[in-house]
KOLGUPA-6551 format. One line per 8 residues: for each residue x, y, z negated of N, C-alpha, C. Coordinates in Angstrom, 3 decimals, always signed. Each point is the difference from the previous one (the first is absolute). Layout:
// residues N
X Y Z X Y Z X Y Z; ...
***
This chain:
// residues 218
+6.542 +16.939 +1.035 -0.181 -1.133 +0.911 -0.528 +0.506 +1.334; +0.673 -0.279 +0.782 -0.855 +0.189 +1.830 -1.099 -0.171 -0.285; -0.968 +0.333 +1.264 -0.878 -0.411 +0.130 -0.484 -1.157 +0.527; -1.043 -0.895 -0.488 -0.142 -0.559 +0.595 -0.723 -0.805 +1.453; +0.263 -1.156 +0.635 -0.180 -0.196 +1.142 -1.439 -0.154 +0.183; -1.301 +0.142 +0.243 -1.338 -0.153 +0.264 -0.271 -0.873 +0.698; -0.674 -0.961 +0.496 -0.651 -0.310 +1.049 -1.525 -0.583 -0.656; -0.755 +0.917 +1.073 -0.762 +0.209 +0.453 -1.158 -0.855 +0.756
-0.893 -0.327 -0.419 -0.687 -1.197 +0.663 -0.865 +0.373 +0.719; -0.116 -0.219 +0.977 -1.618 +0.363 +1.524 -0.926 +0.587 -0.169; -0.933 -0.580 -1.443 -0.721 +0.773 -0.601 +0.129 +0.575 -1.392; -0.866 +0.745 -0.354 -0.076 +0.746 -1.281 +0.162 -1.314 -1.066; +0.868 +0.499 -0.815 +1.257 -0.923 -1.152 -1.582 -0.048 -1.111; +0.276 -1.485 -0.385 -1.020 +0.173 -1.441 +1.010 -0.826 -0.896; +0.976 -0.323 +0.155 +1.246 -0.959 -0.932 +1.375 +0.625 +0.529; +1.000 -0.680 -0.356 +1.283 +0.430 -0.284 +0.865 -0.625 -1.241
+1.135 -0.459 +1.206 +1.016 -0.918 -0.526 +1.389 +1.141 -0.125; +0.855 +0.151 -0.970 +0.688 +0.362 -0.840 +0.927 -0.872 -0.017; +1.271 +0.252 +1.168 +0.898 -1.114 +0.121 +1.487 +0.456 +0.326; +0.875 -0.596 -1.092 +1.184 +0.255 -0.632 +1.102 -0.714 +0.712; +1.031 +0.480 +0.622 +0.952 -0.678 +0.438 +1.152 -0.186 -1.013; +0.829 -1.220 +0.908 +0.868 -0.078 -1.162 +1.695 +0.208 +0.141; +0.656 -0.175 -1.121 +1.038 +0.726 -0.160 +1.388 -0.082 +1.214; -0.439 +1.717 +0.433 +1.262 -0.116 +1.210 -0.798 +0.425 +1.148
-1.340 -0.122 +0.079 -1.126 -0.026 +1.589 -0.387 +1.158 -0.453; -1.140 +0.411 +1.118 -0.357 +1.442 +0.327 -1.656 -0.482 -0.068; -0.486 +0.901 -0.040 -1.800 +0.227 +0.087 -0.411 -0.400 +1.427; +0.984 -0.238 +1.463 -0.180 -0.965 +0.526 -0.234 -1.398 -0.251; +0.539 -0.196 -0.708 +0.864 -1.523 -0.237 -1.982 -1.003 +0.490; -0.589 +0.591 -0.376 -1.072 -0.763 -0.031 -0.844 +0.183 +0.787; +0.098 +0.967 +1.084 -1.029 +0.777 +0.744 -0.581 -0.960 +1.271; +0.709 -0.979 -0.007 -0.554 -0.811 +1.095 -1.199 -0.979 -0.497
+0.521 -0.296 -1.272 -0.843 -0.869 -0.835 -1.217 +0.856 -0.370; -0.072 +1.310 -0.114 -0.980 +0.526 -0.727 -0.835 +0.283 +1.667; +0.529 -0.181 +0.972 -0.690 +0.356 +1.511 -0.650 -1.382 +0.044; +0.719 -1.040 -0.150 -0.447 -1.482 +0.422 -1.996 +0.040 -1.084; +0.634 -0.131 -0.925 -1.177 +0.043 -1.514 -1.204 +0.640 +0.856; +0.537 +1.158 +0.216 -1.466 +1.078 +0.312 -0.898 -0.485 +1.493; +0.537 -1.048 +0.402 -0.260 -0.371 +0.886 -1.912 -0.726 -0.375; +0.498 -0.371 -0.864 -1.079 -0.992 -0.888 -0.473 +0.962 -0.863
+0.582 +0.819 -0.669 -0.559 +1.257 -0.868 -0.211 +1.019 +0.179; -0.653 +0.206 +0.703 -0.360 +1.157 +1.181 -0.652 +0.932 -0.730; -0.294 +0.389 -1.053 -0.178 +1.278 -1.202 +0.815 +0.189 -0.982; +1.135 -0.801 +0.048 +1.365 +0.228 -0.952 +1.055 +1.019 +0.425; +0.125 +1.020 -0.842 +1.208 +0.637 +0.201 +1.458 -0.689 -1.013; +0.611 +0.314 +0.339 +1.921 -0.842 -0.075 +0.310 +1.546 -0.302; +0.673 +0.219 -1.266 +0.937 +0.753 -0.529 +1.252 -0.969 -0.377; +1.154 +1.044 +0.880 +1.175 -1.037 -0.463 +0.879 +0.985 -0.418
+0.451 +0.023 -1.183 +0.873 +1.220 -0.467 +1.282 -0.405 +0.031; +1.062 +1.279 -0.247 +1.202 +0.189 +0.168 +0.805 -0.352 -1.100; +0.637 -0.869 -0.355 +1.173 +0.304 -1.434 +0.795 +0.742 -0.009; +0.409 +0.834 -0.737 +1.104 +1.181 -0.452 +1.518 -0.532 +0.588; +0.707 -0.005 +0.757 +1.377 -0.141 +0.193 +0.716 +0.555 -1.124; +0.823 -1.344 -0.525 +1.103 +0.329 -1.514 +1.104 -1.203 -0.209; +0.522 -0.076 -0.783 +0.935 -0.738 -0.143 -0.556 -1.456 -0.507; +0.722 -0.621 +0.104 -1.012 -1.430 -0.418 +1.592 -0.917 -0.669
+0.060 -0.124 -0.780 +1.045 -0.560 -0.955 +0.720 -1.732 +0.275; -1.350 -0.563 +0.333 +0.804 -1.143 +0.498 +0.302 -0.292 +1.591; -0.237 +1.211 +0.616 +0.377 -0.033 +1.050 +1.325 +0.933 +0.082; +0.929 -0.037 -0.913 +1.408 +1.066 -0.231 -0.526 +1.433 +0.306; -0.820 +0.303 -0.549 -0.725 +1.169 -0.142 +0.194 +0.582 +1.235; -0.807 -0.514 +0.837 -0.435 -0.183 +1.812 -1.257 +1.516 -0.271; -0.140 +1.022 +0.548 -1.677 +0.573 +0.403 -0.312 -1.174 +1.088; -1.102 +0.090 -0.778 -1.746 -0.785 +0.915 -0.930 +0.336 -0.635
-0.825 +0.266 +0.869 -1.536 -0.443 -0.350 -0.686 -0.637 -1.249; +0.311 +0.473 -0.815 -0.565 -0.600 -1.752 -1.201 +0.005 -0.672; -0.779 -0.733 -0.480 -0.945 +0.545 -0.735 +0.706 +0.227 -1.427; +1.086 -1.029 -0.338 +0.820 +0.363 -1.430 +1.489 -0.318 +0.349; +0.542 +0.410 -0.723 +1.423 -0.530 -0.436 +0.091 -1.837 -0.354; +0.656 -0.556 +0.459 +0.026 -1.648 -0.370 +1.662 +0.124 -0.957; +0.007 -0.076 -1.519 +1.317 +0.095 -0.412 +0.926 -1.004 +0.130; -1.005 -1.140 +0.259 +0.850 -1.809 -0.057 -1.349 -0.917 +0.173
+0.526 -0.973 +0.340 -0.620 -0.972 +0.468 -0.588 -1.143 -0.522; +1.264 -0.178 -1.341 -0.602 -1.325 -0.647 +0.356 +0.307 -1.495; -0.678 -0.651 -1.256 -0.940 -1.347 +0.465 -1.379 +0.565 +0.757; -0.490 +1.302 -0.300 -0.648 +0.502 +0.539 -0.060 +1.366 +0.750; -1.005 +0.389 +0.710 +0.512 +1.506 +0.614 +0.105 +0.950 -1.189; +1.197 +0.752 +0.122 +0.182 +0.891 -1.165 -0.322 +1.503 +1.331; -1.089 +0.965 -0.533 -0.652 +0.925 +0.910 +0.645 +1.187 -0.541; -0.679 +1.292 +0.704 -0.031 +1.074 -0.703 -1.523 +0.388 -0.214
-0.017 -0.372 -1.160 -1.589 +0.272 -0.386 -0.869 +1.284 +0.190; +0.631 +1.403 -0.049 -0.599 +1.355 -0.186 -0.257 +0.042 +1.802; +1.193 -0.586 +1.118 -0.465 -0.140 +1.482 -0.941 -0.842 +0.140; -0.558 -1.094 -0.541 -1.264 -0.898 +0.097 -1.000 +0.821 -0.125; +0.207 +0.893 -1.376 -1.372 +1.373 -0.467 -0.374 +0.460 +1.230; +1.307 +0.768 +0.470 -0.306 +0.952 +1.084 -0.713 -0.641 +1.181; +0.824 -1.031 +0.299 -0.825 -0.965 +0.986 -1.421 -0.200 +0.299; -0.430 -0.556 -1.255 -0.973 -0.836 -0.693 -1.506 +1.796 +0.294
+0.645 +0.726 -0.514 -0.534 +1.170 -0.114 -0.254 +1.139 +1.693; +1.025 -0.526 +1.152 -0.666 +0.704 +0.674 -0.769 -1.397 +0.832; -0.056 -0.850 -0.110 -1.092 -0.971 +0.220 -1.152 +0.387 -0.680; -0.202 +0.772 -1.260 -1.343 +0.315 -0.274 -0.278 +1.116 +0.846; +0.995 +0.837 -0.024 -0.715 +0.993 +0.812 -0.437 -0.302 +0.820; +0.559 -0.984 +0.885 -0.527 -0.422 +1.754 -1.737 -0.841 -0.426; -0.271 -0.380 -0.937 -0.917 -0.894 -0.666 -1.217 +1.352 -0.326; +0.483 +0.729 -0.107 -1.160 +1.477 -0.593 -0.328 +0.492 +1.171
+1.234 +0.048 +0.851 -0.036 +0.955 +1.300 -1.136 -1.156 +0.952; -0.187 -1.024 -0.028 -0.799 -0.968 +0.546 -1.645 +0.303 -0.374; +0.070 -0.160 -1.507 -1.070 -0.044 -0.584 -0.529 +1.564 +0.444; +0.673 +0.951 -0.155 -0.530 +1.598 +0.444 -0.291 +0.047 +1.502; +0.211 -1.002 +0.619 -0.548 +0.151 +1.348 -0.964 -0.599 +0.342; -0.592 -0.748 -0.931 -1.362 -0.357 +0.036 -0.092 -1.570 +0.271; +1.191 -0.824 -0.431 +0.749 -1.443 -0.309 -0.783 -0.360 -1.248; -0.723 -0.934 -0.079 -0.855 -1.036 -1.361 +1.629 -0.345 -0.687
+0.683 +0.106 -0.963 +1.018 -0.316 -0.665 +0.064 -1.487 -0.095; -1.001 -0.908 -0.070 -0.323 -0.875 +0.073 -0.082 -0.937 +1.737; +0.436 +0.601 +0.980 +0.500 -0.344 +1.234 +1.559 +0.469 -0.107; +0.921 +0.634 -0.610 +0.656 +0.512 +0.059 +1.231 -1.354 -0.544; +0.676 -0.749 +0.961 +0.842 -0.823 +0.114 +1.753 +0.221 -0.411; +0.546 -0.099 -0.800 +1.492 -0.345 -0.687 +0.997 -1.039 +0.699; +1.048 +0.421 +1.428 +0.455 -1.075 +0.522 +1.755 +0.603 -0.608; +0.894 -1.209 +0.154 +1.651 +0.269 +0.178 +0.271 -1.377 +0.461
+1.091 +0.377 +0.286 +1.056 -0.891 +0.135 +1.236 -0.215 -0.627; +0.389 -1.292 -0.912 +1.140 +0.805 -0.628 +0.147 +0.810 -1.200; +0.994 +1.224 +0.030 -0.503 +0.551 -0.661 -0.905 +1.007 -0.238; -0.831 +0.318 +1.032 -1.007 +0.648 +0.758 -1.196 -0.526 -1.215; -0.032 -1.477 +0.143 -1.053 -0.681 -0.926 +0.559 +0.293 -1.154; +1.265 -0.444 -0.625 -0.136 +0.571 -1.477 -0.296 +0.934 -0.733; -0.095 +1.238 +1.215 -0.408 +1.551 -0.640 -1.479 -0.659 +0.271; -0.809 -0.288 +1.070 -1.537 -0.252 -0.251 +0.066 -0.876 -1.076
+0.240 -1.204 -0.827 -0.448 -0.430 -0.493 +0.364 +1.015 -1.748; +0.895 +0.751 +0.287 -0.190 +0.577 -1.548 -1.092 +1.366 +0.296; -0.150 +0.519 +1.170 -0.869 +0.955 +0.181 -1.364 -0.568 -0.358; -0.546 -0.994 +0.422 -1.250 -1.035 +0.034 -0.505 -0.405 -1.800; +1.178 -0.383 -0.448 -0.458 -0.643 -1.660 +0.958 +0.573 -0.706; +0.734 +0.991 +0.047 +0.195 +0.878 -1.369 +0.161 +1.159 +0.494; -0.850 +0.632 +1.315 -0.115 +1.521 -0.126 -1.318 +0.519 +0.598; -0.424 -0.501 +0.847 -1.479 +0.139 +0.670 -0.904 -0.366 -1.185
-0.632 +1.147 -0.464 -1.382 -0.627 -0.688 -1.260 -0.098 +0.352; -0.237 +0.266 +1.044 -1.326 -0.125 +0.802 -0.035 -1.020 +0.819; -0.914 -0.228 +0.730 -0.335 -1.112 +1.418 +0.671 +0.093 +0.597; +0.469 -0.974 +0.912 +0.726 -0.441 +1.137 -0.733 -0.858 +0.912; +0.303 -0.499 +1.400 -0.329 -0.460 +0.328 +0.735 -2.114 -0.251; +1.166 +0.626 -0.023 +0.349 -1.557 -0.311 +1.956 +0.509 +0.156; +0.553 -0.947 -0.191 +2.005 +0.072 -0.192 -0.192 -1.175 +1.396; +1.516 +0.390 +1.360 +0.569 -1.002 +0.547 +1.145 -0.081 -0.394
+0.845 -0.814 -0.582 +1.122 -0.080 -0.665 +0.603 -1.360 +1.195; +1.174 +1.303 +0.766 +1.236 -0.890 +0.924 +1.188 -0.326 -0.280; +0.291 -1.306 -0.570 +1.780 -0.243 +0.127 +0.443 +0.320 -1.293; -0.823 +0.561 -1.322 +0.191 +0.795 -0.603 +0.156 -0.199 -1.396; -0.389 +0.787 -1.260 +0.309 -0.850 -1.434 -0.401 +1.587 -0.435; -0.171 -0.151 -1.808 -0.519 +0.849 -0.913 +1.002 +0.306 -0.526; +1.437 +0.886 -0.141 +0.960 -0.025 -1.205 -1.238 +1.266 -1.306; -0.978 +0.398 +0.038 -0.920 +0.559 -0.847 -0.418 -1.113 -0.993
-0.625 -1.163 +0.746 -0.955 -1.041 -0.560 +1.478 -0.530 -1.211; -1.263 -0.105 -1.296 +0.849 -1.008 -0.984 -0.907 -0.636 -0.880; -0.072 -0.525 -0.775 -0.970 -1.183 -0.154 -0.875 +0.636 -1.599; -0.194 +1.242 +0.113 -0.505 +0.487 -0.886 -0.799 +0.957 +1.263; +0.082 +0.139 +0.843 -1.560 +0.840 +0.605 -1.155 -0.479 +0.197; -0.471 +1.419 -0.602 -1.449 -0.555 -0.255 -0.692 +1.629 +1.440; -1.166 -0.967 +0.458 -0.513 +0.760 +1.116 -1.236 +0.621 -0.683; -0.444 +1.245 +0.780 -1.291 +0.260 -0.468 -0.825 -0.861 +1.068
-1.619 +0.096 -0.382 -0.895 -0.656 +0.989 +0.060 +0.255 +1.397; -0.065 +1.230 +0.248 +0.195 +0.068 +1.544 +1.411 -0.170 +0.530; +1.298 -0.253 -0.212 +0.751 -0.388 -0.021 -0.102 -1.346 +0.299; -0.227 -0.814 -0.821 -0.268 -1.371 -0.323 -1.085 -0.475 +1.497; -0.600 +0.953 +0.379 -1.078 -0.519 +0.684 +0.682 +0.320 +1.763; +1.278 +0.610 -0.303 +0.630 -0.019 +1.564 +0.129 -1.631 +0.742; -0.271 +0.268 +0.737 +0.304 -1.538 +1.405 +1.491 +0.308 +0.205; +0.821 -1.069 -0.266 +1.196 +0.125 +0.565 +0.606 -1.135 +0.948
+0.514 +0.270 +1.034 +0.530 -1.072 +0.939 +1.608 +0.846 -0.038; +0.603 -1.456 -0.250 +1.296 -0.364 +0.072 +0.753 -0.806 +0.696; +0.790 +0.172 +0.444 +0.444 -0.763 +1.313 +1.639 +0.633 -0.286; +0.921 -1.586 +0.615 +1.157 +0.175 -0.132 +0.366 -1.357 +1.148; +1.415 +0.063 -0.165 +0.766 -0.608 +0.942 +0.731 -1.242 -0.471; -0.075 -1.152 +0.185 +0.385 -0.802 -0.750 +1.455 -0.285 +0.229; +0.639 +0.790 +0.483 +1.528 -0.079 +0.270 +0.538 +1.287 +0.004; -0.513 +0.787 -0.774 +0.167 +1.800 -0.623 +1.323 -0.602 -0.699
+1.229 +0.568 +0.518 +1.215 +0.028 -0.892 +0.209 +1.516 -0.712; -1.008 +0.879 +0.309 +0.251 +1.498 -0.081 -1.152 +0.360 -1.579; -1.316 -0.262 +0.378 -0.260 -0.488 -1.578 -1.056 -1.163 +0.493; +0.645 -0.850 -1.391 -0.091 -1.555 +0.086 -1.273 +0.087 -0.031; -0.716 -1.242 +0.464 -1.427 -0.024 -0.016 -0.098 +0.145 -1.948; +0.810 -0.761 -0.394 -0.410 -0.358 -1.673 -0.464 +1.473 -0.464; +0.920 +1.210 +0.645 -0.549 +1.315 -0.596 -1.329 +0.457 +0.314; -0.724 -0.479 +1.201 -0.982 +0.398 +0.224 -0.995 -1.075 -0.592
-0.061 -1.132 -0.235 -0.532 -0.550 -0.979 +0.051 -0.151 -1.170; +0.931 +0.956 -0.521 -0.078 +1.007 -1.368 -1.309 +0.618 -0.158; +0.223 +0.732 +0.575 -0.829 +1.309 +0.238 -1.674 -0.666 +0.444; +0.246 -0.544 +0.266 -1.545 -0.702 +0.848 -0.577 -0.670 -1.547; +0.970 -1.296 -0.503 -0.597 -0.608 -1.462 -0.678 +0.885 -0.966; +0.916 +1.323 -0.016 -0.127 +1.030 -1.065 -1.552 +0.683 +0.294; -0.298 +0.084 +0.994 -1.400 +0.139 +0.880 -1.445 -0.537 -0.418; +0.779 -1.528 +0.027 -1.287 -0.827 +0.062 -0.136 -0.220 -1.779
+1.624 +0.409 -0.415 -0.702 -0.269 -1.849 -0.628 +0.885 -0.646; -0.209 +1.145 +0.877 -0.730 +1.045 -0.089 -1.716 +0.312 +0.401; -0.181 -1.048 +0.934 -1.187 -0.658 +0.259 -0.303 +0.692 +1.193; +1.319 +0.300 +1.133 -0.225 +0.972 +1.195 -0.546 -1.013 +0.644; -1.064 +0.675 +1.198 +0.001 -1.323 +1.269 +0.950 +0.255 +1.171; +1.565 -0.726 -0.697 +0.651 -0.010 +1.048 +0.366 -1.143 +0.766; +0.251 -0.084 +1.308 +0.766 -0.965 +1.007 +0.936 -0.011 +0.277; +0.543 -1.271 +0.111 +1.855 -0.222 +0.225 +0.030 -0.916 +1.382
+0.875 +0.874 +0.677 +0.377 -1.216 +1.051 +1.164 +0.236 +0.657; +0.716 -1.196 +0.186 +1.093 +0.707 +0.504 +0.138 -1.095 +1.857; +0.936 +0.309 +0.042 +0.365 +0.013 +1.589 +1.386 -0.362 +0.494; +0.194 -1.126 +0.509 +1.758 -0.483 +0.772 +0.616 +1.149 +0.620; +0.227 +1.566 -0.775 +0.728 +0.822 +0.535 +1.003 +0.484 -1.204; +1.066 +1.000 +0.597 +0.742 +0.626 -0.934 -0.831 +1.124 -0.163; +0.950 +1.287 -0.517 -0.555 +1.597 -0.268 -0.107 +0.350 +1.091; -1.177 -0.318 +0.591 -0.941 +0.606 +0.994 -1.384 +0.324 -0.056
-0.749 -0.015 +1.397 -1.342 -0.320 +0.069 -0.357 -0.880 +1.082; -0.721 -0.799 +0.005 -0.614 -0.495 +1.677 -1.072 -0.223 +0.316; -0.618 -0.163 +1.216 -1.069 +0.184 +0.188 -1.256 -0.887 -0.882; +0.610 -1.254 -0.388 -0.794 -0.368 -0.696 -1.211 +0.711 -0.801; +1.342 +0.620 -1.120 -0.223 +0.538 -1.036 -0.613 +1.442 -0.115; +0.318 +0.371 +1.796 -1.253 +1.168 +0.086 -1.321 -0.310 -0.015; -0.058 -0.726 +0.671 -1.392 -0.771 +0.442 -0.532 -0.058 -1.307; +0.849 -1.061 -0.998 -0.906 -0.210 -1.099 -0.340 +1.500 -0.582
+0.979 +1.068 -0.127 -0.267 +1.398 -0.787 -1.607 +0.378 +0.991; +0.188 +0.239 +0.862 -1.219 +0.393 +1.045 -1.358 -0.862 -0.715; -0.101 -1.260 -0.114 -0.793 -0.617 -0.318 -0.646 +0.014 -1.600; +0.881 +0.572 -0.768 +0.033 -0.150 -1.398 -1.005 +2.274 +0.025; +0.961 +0.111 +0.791 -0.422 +1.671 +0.185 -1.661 +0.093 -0.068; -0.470 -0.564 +1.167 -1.441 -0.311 +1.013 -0.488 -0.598 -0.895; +0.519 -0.591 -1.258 -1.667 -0.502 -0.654 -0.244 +0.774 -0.979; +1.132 +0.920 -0.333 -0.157 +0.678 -0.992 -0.920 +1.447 +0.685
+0.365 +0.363 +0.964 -0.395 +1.529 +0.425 -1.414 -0.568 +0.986; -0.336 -1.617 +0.273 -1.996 +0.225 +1.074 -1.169 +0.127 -0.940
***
């Protein structure tokens, strides 16, 4: 995997957001948003990593920017599971490489978009076993989550904000309120909200991330 994109906040970093673009975008894709944020989070560093360029199946086996293989679409996403591993896995590294720089693991923030979020949310509750600071889950859905996971405590004790688009034709809101139910029957403290947009972002919904960020990290 490239390396990834840094930015850097004014002063000396005591948190750090861990944020996943999604399928087809670059470790840009978010860099304005992660400039806007720091505006207000002025000790947050923004890691935005790169996905592997590969073939992607329901796109007539198109190279892009992947965190996995997508084999089909319905009734549900059919993935390539061993590319989620890999995925899922150099997100820990970026998660160690945080914590070794002298990052509380527990400030240490889980964002995507997409499918950006589906690798955080299987990195978050079935591969991270330590502290986190909390999951932002964008636009996004669990094809991991099934109605037999069971979380450990610190797991269970992640903050999750979820946010989707209420006119997502790309994945339906219903998928991301999959993934969100499966959450709360788990006894996560997560939030759902969604927003009069398609598969995007808008400013709204930064604002609210910024705001949801700031009470977690004063």
């Amino acid at each position: 995997m490239s390396d990834p994109l840094i930015i850097e906040p004014a002063t000396t970093a005591d948190a750090c957001v861990i944020w996943l673009h999604g399928l087809g975008a670059d470790r840009y894709d978010f860099q304005p948003v992660a400039e806007a944020l720091q505006q207000r989070l002025t000790t947050t560093r923004f890691v935005l990593p790169q996905a592997p360029t590969r073939a992607v199946t329901i796109n007539g086996g198109w190279a892009m920017p992947s965190w996995y293989d997508i084999l089909a679409m319905s009734p549900a996403r059919a993935i390539d599971q061993a590319q989620l591993e890999q995925s899922a896995q150099s997100v820990i590294d970026l998660i160690e490489a945080q914590r070794d720089s002298g990052i509380d693991p527990a400030r240490i923030f889980l964002a995507g978009f997409s499918q950006g979020g589906a690798v955080v949310y299987h990195t978050a509750f079935l591969r991270w076993p330590g502290p986190l600071g909390g999951v932002i889950a964008l636009s996004t859905y669990a094809p991991t989550f099934n109605p037999d996971l069971k979380l450990s405590p610190l797991q269970a004790a992640l903050p999750v904000l979820a946010l989707h688009g209420a006119r997502d034709d790309v994945v339906l809101p219903a998928m991301g309120r999959a993934a969100y139910d499966c959450l709360i029957q788990n006894q996560v403290q997560a939030q759902w909200k969604d927003y009069p947009m398609a598969h995007e972002v808008i400013p709204e919904e930064i604002r609210d991330i910024g705001e949801w960020l700031a009470a977690r990290l004063d």
